[in-house]
PLY file of the C-alpha trace (Angstrom):
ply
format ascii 1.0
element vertex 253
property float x
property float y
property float z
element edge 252
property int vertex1
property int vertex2
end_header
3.67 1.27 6.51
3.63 -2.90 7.06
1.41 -3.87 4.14
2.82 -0.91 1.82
6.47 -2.37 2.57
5.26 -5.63 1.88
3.17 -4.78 -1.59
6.44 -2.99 -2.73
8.70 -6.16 -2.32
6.14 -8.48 -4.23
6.45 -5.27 -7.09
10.24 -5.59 -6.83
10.54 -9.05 -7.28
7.92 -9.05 -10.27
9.64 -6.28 -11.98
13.52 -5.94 -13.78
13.82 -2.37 -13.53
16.38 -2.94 -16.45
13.69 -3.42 -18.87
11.29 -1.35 -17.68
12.45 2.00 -16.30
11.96 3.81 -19.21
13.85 7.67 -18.97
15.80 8.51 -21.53
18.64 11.14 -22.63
20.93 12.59 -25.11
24.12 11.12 -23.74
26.37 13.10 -26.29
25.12 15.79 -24.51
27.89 18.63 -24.17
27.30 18.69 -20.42
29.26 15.45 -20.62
32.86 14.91 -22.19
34.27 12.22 -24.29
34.98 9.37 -21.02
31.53 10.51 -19.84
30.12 10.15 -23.20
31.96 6.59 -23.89
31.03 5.09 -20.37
26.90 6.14 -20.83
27.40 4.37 -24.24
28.23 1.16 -22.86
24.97 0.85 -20.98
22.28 -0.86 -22.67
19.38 0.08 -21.24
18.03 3.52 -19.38
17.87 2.22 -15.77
21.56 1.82 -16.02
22.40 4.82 -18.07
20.44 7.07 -15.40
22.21 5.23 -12.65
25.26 6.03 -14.43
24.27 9.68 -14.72
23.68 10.01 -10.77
27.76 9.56 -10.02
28.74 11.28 -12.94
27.08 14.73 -12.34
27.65 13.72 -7.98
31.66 14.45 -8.56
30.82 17.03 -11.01
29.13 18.88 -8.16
31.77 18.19 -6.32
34.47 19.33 -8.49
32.75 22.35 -9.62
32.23 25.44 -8.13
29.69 27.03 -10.39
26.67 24.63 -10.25
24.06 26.68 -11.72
24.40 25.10 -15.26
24.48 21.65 -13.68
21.40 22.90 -11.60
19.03 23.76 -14.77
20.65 21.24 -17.06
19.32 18.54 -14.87
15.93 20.32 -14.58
15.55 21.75 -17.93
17.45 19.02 -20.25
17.63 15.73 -18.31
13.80 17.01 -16.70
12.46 18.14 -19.19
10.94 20.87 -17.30
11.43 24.04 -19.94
8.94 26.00 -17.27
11.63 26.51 -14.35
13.99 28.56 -16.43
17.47 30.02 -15.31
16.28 33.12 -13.90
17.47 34.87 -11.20
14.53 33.95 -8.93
14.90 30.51 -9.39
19.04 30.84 -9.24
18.02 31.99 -5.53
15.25 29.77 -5.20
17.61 26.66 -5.85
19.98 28.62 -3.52
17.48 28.68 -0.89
16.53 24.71 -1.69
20.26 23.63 -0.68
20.42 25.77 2.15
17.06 24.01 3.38
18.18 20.69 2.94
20.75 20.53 5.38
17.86 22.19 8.31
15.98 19.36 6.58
13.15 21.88 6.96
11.15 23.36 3.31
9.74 26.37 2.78
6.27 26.60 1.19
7.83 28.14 -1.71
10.50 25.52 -2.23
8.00 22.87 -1.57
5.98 24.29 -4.33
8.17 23.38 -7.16
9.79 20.53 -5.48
8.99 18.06 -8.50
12.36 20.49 -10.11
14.19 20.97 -7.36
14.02 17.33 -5.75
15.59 16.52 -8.80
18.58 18.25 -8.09
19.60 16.97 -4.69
18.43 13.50 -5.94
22.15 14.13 -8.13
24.23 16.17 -5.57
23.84 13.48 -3.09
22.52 10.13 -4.51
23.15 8.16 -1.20
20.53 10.64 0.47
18.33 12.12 -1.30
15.91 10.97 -4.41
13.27 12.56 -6.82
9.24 13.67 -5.66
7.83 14.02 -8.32
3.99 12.95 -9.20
4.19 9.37 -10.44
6.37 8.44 -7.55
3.91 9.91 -5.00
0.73 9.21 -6.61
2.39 5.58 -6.80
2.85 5.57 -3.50
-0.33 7.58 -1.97
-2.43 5.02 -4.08
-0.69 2.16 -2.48
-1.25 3.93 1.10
-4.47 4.55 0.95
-5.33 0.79 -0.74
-3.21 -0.99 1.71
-2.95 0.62 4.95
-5.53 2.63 5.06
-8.89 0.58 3.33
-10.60 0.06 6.60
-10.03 3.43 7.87
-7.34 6.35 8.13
-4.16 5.34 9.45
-1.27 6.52 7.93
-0.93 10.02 6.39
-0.36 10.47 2.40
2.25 12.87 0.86
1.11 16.07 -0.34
0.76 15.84 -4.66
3.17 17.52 -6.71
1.71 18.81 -9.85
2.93 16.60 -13.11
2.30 16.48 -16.71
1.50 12.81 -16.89
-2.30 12.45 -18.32
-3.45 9.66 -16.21
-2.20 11.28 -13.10
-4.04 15.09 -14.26
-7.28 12.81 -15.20
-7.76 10.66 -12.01
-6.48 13.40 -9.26
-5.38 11.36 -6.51
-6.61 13.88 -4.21
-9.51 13.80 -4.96
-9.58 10.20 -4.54
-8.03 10.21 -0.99
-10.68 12.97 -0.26
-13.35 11.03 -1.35
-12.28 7.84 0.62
-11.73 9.81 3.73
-14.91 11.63 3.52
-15.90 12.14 6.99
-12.45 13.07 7.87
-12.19 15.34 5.56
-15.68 17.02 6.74
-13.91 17.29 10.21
-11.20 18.88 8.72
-8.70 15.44 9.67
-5.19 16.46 8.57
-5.09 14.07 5.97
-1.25 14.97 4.67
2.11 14.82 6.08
2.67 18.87 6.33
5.03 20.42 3.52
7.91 21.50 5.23
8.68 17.69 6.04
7.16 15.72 3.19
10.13 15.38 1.03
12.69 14.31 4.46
9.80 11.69 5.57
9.72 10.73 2.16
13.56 10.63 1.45
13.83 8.44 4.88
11.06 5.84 3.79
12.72 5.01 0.80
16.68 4.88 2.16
15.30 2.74 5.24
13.33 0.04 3.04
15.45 0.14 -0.17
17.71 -2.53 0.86
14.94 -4.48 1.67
13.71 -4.94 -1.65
17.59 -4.73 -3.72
19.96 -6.19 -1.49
22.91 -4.76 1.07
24.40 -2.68 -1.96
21.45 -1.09 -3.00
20.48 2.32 -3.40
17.60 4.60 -2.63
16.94 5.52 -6.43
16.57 2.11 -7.27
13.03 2.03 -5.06
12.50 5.64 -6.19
12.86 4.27 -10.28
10.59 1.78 -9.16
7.62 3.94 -7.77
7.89 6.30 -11.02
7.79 2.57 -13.30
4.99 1.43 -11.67
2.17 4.56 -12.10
1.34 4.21 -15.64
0.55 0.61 -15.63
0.45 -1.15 -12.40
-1.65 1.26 -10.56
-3.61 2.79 -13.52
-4.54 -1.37 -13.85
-5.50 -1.48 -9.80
-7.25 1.86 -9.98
-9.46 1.23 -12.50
-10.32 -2.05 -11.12
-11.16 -1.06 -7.55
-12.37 2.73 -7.59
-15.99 2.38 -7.53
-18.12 6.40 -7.13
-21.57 5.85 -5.48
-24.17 8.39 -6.48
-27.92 7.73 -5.03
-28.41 4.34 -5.53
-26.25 3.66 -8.68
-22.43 2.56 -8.06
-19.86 3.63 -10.93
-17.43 1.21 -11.26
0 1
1 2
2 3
3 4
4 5
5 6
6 7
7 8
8 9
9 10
10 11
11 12
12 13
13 14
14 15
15 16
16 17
17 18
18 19
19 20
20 21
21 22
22 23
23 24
24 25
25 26
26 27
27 28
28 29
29 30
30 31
31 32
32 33
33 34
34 35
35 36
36 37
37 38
38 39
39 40
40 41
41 42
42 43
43 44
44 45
45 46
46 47
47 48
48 49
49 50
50 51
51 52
52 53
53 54
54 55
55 56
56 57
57 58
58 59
59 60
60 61
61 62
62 63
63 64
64 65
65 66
66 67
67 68
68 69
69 70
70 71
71 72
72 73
73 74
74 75
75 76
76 77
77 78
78 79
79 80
80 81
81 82
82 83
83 84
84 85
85 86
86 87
87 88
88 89
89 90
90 91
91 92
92 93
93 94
94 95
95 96
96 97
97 98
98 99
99 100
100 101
101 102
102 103
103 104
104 105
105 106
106 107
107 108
108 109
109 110
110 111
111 112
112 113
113 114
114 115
115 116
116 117
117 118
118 119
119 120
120 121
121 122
122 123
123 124
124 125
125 126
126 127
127 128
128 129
129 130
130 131
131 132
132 133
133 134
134 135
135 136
136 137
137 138
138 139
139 140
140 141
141 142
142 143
143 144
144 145
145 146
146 147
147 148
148 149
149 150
150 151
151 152
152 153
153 154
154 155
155 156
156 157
157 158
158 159
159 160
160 161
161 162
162 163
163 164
164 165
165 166
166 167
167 168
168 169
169 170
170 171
171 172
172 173
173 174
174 175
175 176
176 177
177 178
178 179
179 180
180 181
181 182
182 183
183 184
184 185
185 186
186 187
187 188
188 189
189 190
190 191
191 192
192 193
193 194
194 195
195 196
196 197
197 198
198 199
199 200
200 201
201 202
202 203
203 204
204 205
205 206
206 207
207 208
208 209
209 210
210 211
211 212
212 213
213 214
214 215
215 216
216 217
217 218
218 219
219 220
220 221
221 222
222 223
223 224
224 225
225 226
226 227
227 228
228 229
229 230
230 231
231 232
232 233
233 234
234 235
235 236
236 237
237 238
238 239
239 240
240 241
241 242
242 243
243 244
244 245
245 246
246 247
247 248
248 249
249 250
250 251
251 252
């Protein structure tokens, strides 16, 4: 992952993720008391507010031992995924989740909404573990398959997680990784790292190069905020500038 490495360090250099990331919340929130409340108000921009958020809610789930309102709060209200309600299937399917992270080993299931549950341990344990959702892998896939693997497969991608973002549902990426990898996918290639690992490999690619790109102190969701700020307009720009469809003897640009 060289030239991926490499395109992500000219990205972090180009970009102050303290005016750009752009996730917001209600920090008067009850979930939060007054100190909490006061300290969040002192940030001035989301990047830092959100960074703020991960230690706060880390010692709450430390401190507390009934997590399942911190569990869907962060999904539901700081997510803003109304979908995965507090049910008792997904009480035990977040149950199962944590259980699963320490054999560092998913189940299909858990991997199947791990957009909500990633979000989670991305807060239990900050210094380990970050979000997967669909801008930060499609980010990522897109910058796989443009600079490691444009003159043939190399490197696997990371399976998609389904998202709500409109330029991500309009320009499936894969589709696109499909179409690129054409003959391997007629032979049936294994084109994705499997399921059961993807968020660990993933996890481990971004702890192992963050301080790369934000110094010795750094953390791993400062490259994670990073992947999600660049999908809507760095790699929507590249996309539509280099994915070209050929049908017959007309090319699509």
């Amino acid at each position: 992952m060289k030239n991926v490495i490499e395109k992500l360090k000219e990205f972090s250099e180009q970009i102050d993720l303290k005016e750009r990331f752009d996730f917001n919340f209600d920090i008067t929130d009850k979930i939060f008391n007054s100190i909490e409340s006061e300290q969040l108000s002192t940030d001035k921009n989301p990047f830092d507010q959100n960074v703020r958020l991960k230690w706060i809610l880390s010692k709450k789930y430390k401190t507390n031992t009934e997590q399942n309102y911190l569990d869907f709060w962060i999904v539901n209200n700081w997510g803003g995924i109304r979908g995965f309600k507090p049910n008792q299937r997904n009480i035990e399917k977040v149950r199962k989740f944590k259980q699963q992270l320490e054999k560092r080993k998913l189940s299909l299931d858990c991997f199947s909404t791990i957009s909500s549950l990633s979000k989670i341990s991305s807060f239990i344990d900050p210094e380990n573990f970050v979000i997967y959702d669909s801008r930060v892998i499609y980010t990522l896939n897109w910058l796989i398959l443009t600079c490691e693997n444009q003159n043939g497969f190399k490197e696997k991608y990371f399976p998609m997680p389904s998202g709500r973002n409109k330029i991500i549902a309009d320009f499936d990426m894969n589709t696109i990784v499909n179409i690129s990898h054409i003959s391997e996918y007629v032979e049936n290639t294994e084109l994705y790292v499997p399921q059961q690992n993807a968020y660990f490999e993933f996890c481990e690619f971004i702890k192992t190069n963050t301080e790369l790109f934000y110094g010795e102190n750094s953390k791993p969701y400062e490259l994670e905020m990073l992947l999600f700020t660049l999908a809507d307009k760095e790699i929507f720009k590249e996309l539509k500038e280099r994915i070209k469809i050929t049908t017959g003897n007309t090319v699509y640009n």
